[in-house]
C-alpha positions in Angstrom: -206.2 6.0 -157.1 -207.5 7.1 -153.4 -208.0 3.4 -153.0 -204.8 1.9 -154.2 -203.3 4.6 -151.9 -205.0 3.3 -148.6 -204.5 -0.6 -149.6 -200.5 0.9 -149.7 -200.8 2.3 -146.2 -202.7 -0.5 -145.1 -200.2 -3.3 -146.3 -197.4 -1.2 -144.8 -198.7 -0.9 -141.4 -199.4 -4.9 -141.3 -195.6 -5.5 -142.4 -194.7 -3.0 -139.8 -197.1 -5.0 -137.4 -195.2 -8.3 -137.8 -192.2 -7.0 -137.6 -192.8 -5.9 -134.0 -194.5 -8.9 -133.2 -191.3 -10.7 -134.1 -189.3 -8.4 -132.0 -191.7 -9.1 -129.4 -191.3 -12.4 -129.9 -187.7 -12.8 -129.7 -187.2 -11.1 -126.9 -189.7 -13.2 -125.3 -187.9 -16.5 -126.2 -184.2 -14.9 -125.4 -185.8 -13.8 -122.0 -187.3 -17.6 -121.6 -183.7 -19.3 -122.7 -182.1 -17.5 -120.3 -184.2 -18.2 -117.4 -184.1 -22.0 -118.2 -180.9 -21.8 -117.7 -179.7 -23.7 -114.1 -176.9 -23.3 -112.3 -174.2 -25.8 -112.4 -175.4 -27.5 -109.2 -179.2 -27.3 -109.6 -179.0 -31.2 -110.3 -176.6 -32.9 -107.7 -174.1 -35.3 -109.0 -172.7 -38.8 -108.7 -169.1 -38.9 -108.0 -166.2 -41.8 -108.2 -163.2 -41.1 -105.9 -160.6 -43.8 -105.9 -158.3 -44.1 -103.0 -154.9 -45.5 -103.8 -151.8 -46.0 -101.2 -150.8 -46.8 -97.4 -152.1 -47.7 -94.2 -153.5 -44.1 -94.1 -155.9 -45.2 -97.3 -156.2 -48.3 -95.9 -157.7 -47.1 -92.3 -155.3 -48.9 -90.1 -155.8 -47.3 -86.9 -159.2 -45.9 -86.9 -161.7 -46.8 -84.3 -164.5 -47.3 -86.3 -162.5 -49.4 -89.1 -164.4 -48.2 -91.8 -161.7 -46.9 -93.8 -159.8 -44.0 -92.1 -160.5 -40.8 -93.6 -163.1 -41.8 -96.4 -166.7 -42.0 -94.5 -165.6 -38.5 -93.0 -164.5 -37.0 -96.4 -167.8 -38.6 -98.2 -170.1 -37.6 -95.3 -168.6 -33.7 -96.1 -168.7 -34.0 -99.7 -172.1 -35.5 -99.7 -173.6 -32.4 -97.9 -172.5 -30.0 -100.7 -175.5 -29.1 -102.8 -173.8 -30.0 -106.1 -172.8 -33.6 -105.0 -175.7 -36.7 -104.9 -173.3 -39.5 -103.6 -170.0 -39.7 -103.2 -168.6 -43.1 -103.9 -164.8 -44.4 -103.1 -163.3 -47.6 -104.0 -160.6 -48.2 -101.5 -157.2 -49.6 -102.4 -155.3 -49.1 -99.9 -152.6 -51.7 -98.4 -150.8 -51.4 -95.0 -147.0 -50.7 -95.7 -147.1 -49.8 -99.6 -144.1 -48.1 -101.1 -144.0 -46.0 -104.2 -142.6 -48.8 -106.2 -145.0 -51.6 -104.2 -148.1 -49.2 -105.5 -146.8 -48.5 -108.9 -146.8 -52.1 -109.2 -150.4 -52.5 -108.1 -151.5 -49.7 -110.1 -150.8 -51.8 -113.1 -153.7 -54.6 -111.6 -156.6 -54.8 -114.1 -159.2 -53.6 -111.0 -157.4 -51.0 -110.0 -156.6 -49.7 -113.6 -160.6 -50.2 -114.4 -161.0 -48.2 -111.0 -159.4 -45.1 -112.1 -160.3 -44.9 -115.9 -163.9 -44.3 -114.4 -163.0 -41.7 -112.0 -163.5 -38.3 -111.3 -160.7 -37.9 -108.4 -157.8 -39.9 -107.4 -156.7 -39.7 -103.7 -153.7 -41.2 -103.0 -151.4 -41.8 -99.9 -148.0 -42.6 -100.2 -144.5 -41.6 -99.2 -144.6 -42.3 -95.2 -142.7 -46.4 -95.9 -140.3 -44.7 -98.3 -139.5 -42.8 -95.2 -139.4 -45.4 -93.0 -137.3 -47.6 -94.9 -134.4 -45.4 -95.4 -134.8 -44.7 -91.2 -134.7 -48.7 -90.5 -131.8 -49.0 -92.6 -130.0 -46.1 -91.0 -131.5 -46.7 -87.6 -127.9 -46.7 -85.5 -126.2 -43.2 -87.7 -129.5 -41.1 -88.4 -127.5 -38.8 -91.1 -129.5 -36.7 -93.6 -127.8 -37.1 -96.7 -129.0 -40.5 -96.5 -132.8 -39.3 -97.0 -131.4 -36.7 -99.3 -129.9 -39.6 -101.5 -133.2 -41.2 -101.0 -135.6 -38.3 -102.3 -134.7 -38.5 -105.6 -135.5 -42.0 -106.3 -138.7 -41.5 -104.5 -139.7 -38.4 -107.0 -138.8 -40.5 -110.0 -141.0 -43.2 -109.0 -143.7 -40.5 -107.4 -143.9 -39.5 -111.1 -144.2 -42.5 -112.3 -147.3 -42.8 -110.5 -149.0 -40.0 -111.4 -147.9 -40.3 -115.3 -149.5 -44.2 -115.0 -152.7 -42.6 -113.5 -152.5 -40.0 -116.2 -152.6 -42.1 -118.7 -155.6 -44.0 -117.7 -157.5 -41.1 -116.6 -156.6 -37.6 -118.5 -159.4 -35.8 -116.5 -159.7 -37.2 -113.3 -158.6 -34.6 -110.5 -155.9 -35.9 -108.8 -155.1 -35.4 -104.7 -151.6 -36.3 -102.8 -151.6 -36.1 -99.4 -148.6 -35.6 -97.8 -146.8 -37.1 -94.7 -146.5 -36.4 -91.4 -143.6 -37.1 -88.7 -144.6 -40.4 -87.3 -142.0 -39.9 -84.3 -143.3 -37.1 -83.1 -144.7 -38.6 -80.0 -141.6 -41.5 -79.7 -139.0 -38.8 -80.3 -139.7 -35.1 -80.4 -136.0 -34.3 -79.6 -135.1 -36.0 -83.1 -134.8 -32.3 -84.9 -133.5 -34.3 -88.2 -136.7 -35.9 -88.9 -139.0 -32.7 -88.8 -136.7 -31.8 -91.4 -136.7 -34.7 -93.4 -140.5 -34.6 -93.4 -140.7 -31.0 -94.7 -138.2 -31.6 -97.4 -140.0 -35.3 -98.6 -143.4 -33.0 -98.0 -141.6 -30.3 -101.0 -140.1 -33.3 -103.1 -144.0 -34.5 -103.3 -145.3 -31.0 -103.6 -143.1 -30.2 -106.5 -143.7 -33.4 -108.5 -147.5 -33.0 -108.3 -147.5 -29.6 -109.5 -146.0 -30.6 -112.9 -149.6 -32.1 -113.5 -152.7 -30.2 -114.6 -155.9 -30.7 -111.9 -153.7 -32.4 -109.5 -153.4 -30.9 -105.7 -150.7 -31.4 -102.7 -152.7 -31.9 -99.1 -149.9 -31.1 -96.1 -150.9 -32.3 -93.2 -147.8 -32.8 -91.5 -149.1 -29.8 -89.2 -152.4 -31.5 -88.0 -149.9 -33.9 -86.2 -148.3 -31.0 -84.7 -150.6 -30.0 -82.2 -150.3 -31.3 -78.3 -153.4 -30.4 -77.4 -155.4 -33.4 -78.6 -154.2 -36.7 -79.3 -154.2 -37.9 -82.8 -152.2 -40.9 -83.2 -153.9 -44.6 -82.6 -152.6 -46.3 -80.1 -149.6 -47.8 -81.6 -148.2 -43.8 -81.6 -147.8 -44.7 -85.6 -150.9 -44.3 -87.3 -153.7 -41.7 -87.1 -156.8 -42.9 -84.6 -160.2 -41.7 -85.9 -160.2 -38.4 -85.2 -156.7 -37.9 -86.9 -158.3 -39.0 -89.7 -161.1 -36.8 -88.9 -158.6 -33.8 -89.8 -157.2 -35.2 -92.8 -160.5 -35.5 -94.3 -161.7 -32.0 -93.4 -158.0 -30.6 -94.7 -158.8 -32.7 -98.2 -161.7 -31.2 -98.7 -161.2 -27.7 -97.8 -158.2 -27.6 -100.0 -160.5 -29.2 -103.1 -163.4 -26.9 -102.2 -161.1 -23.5 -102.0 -159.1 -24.1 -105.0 -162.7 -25.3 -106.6 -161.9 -28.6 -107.6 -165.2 -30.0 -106.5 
């Protein structure tokens, strides 16, 4: 009996063993699983930015004509630890509309372009602008532009819906525009205004979309300190473009975008 007894106790303190080994055990591999995990950015990443627009995606105006604000925006995304390579495809034309990019949004490139990206920058609005100031060169009156704006945020959103539907998760990025008379004529009140409310028609239409920022940068151009128009006193010169780019991505790095 004495012996039964003991091979009892002994068989209950080898269960009793194991089961602490288990423990042990687990706690060993939930420890280990946890430290394997790596943080988001321990393995930097490729990134696809397509650039879609005007002269500003196009470069027109920079020194170094290597495509306006893209090698400064890639040279600042490309020192961020998470980020391996940034690479753009340009497609930017000199003098593009809304409806004149809507239209070559709808070329087999650029549709291939943007189904593989991960952000869309575009450029538009500033010809739109312009247009509506040729045709009304002689009576500068502001319910002309006003008449103007909504025609421009139909096809705006037009734009955006066509990239949305070839790209449901690419981030998208609208830069605004700036007042390209600012130098030519400063005493021109109207056109600060028509900026600012073309600036919150574009604002406004963006914000309907999910992952998809407005860039102002009419106030960059503001400043009298510095010269930041090329020499035509149009477009940006290089380090205009400079600013846009560090504007872009602080704006996609605060609201955590990239």
């Amino acid at each position: 009996m004495k012996k039964i007894v003991f091979a009892l106790m002994c068989f209950v303190l080898l269960l009793a063993g194991c089961a602490n080994h288990t423990r042990e055990l687990g706690k060993k591999e939930t420890a280990l699983e946890h430290k394997q995990m790596p943080p988001e950015d321990f393995i930097p990443q490729d990134v696809k930015i397509v650039s879609v627009g005007d002269s500003l995606t196009q470069g027109v105006g920079s020194d170094d004509k290597h495509g306006g604000y893209i090698p400064f925006l890639k040279e600042n995304l490309e020192n961020l630890k998470g980020i391996n390579k940034a690479e753009f495809e340009n497609h930017g034309k000199k003098g593009n509309r809304t409806d004149q990019l809507l239209s070559r949004l709808q070329q087999p490139e650029v549709q291939s372009d943007i189904t593989d990206a991960d952000f869309v920058i575009i450029t538009i609005g500033g010809n739109d602008v312009m247009q509506v100031f040729r045709e009304n060169l002689l009576g500068l009156k502001l319910n002309k532009f006003i008449a103007a704006e909504d025609e421009y945020q139909d096809r705006l959103d037009d734009i955006l819906t066509l990239i949305r539907s070839y790209n449901s998760d690419a981030g998208i990025v609208l830069v605004g525009i700036y007042n390209p008379f600012i130098k030519w004529f400063s005493d021109i009140k109207e056109m600060d205004q028509i900026v600012d409310n073309w600036n919150n028609v574009s604002s406004e239409t963006i914000a309907k979309y999910d992952h998809a920022l407005f860039v102002p940068v009419a106030d960059i151009f503001e400043n009298n300190e510095e010269s930041l128009l090329y020499t035509d006193y149009f477009h940006p010169n290089t380090r205009g473009y400079e600013l846009i780019a560090e504007r872009i991505y602080d704006l996609l790095t605060a609201e955590k975008y990239i």
